[in-house]
C-alpha positions in Angstrom: -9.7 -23.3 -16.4 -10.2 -19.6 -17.0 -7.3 -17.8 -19.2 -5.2 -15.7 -16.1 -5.5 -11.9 -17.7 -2.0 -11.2 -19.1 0.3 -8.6 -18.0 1.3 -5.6 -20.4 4.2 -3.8 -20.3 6.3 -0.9 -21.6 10.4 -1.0 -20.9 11.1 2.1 -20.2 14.9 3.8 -21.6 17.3 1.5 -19.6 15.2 -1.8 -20.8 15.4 -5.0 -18.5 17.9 -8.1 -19.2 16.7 -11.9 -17.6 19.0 -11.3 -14.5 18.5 -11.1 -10.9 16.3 -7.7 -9.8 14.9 -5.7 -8.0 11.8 -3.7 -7.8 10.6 -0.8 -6.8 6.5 -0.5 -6.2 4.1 2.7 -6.0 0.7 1.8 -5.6 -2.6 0.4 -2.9 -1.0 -1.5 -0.5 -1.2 -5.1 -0.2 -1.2 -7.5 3.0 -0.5 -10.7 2.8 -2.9 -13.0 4.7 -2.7 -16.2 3.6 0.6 -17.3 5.4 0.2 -18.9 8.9 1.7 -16.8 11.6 3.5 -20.0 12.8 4.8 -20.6 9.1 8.6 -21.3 8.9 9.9 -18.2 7.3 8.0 -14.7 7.3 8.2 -12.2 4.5 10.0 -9.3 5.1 8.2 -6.0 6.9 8.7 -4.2 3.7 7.0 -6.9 1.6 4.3 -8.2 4.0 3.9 -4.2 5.2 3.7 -5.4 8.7 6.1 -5.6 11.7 6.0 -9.2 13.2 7.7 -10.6 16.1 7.6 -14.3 17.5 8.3 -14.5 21.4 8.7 -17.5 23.3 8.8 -17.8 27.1 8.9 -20.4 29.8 7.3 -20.3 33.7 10.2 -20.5 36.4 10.4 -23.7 37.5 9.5 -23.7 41.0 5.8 -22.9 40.0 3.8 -26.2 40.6 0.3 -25.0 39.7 -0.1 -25.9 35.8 -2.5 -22.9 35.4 -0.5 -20.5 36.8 2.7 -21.5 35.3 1.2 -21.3 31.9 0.2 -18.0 32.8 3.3 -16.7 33.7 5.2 -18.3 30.5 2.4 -16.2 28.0 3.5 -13.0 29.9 7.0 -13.8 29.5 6.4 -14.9 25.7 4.6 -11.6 25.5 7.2 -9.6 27.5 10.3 -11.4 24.7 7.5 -10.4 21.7 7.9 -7.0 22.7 11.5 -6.6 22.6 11.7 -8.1 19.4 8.7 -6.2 17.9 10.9 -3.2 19.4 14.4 -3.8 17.8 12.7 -4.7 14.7 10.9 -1.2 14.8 14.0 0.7 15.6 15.7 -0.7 12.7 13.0 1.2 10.0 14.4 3.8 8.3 12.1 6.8 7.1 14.2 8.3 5.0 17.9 8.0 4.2 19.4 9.8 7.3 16.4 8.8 9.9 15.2 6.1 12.1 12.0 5.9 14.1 12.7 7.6 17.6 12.9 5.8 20.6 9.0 7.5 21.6 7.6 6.2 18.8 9.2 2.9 19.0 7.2 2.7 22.5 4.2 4.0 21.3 4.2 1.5 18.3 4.8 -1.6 20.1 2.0 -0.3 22.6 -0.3 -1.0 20.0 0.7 -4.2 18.9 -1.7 -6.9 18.3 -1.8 -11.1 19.2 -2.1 -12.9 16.2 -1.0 -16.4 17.0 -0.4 -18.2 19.9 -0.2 -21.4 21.8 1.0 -23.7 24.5 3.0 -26.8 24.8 2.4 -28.6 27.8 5.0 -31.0 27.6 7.6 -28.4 27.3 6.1 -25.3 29.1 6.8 -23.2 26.4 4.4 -20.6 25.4 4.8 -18.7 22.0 2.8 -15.7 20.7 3.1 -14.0 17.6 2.2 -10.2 17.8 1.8 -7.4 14.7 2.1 -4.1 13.8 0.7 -2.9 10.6 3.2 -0.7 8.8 0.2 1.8 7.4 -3.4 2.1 8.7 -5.0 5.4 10.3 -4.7 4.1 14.0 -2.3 1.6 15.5 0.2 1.6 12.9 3.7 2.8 12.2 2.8 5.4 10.2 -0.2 6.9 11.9 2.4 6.6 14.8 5.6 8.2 12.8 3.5 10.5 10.9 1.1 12.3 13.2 3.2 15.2 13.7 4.8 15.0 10.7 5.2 18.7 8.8 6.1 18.9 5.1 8.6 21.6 4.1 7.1 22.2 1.2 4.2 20.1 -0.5 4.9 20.3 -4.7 1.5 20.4 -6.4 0.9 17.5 -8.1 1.7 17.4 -12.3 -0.8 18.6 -14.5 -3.4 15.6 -15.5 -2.2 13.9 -18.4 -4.5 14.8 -22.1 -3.0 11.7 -23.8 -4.5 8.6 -23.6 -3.2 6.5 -20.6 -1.8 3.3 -21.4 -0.1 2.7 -18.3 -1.6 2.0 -14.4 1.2 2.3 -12.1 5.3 2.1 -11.9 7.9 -0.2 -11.0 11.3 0.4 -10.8 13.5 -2.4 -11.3 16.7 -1.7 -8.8 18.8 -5.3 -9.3 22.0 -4.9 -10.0 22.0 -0.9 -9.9 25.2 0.3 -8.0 25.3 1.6 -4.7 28.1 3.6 -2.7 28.4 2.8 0.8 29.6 5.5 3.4 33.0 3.9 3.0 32.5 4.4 -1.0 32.7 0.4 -1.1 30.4 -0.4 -4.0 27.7 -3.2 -4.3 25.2 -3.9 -6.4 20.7 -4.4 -5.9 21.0 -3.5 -2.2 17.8 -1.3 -2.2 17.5 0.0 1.4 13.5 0.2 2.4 12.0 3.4 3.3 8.8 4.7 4.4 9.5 8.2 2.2 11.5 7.4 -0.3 12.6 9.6 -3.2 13.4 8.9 -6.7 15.8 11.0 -8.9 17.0 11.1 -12.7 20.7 11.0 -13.3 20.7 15.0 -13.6 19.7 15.4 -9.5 16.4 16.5 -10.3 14.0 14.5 -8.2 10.7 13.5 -9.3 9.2 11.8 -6.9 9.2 12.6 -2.8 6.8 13.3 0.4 6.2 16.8 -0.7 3.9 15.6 -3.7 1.6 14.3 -1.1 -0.7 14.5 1.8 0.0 13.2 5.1 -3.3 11.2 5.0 -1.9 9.3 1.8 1.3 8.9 3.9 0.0 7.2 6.9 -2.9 5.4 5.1 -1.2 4.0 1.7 2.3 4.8 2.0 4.0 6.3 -1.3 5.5 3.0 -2.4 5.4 -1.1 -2.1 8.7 -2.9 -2.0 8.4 -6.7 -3.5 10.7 -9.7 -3.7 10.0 -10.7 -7.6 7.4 -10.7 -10.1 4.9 -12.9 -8.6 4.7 -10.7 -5.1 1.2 -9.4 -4.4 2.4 -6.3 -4.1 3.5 -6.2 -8.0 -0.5 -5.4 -8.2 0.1 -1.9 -6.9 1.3 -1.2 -10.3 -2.1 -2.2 -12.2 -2.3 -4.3 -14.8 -0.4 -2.3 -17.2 3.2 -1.3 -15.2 5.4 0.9 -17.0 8.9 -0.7 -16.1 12.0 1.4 -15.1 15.6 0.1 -14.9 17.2 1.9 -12.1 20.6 3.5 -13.1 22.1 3.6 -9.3 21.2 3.8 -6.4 22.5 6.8 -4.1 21.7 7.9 -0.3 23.3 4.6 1.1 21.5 2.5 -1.3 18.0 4.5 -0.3 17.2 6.2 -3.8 16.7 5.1 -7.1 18.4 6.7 -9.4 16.4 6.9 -13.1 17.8 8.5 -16.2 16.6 11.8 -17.0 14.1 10.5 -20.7 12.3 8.0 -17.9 11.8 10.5 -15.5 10.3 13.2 -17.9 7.9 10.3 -19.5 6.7 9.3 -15.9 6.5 13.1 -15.4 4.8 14.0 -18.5 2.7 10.7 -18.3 1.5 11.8 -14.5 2.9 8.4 -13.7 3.7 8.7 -10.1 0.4 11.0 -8.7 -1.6 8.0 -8.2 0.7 6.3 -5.7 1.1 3.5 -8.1 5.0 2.8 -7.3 6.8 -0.5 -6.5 10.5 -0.9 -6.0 11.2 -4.7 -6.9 14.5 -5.7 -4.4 15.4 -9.4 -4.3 17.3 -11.5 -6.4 15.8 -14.0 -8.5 14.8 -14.4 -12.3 11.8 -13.0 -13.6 8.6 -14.6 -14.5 8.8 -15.8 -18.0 6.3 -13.2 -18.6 8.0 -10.3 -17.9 11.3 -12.0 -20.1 9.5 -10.4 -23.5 11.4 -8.3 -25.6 10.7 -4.6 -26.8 12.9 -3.5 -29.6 11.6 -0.2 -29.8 12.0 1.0 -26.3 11.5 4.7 -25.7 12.9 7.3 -27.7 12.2 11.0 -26.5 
């Protein structure tokens, strides 16, 4: 058996303790495509980066002619996939204060793909799986979302860095950080998904947000993965060699990572966050033993 190539990491200021977390990702999307579409539980849109929606539906029953009843129960199985491909849709935020509009809802589920189905006889149920991708040029949310989107004012990207990169992407590790509801009740690792999300150090200054890139790189890539734990496909948006933030809090209703101000001037100086290499970790559940290693050191700046 070959050895599996071993992860590096640097802690970055607020250093990680073997408790629940969660991540934040920025880097290439990942799809996962080795679950069946019938499986018992689906990942989440904002791990699997695509909108899925089982609908189920049945012929009436005075329909005698087998073929045309199992016609009818796929359009009503198709018809109920819809609706919920719809109200799962509705419920994505793109930022903090915005949902996807009723058009675009519309216009996304338009596009939406079979990719399972089947027929029991016995029953006269018919069930069909059908799929959105979240990112993609065409037929996707964000081609969908994005098309007319206009940026405000696009921030040139950080100088390259001289140094000599150690590190291939980001993730910031968001369990636990405490979040302010809009009736000030406090909880703790609630990271709210977003498709533009924006990270900020402790002294408001934000570091990382849609204006540092293109709207290309928004609707094909994204400008961040969202995984469950440590062994998520999407931790490989990060490389081989993450550089691993603790989140301080998180503010907008739980939308935006809050980092203290030495972590955001390394990832700043360190041109961390240009590549799209950023992953926001958000379920709870303890890490891999290999992420459990201790740095003394740390960072000083």
């Amino acid at each position: 058996m070959k050895n599996k190539k071993k992860i590096k990491i640097k802690r970055g200021e607020n250093q990680m303790k073997p408790h629940r977390m969660l991540l934040l990702i920025v880097a290439i999307c990942m799809f996962f495509t080795g679950q069946s579409a019938f499986a018992a539980e689906q990942e989440p849109w904002w791990v699997s980066e695509i909108i899925s929606a089982e609908g189920n539906g049945f012929a009436p029953r005075n329909i005698d002619n087998p073929e045309q009843a199992k016609l009818l129960a796929k359009e009503a199985a198709r018809l109920d996939a819809y609706r919920r491909l719809a109200e799962t849709a509705a419920g994505i935020r793109i930022t903090a204060n915005e949902t996807i509009a009723e058009g675009e809802v519309n216009a996304v589920i338009s596009g939406a793909k079979i990719a399972a189905e089947k027929y029991d006889e016995k029953t006269g149920r018919y069930t069909i799986i059908m799929q959105v991708p979240l990112y993609g040029v065409s037929n996707s949310i964000s081609s969908e979302v994005f098309k007319n989107y206009k940026q405000e004012n696009v921030t040139p990207q950080n100088t390259p860095y001289k140094g000599e990169q150690k590190y291939t992407g980001v993730i910031i590790d968001c369990s636990d950080a405490p979040v302010k509801d809009e009736d000030e009740a406090e909880s703790k690792g609630l990271l709210t998904p977003v498709l533009l999300p924006v990270i900020k150090t402790t002294s408001g200054e934000v570091i990382y947000s849609a204006d540092n890139f293109d709207k290309q790189t928004l609707i094909v890539r994204g400008m961040a993965s969202y995984a469950t734990d440590y062994k998520s496909e999407n931790i490989k948006r990060a490389g081989s060699n993450p550089y691993i933030i603790k989140a301080v809090r998180l503010d907008d209703n739980g939308c935006s990572p809050v980092i203290s101000d030495a972590d955001g001037k390394f990832i700043k100086e360190h041109n961390l966050c240009n590549d799209v290499n950023l992953v926001h970790l958000s379920t709870r559940g303890h890490r891999d033993s290999k992420y459990q290693r201790k740095n003394k050191k740390g960072i000083h700046l």
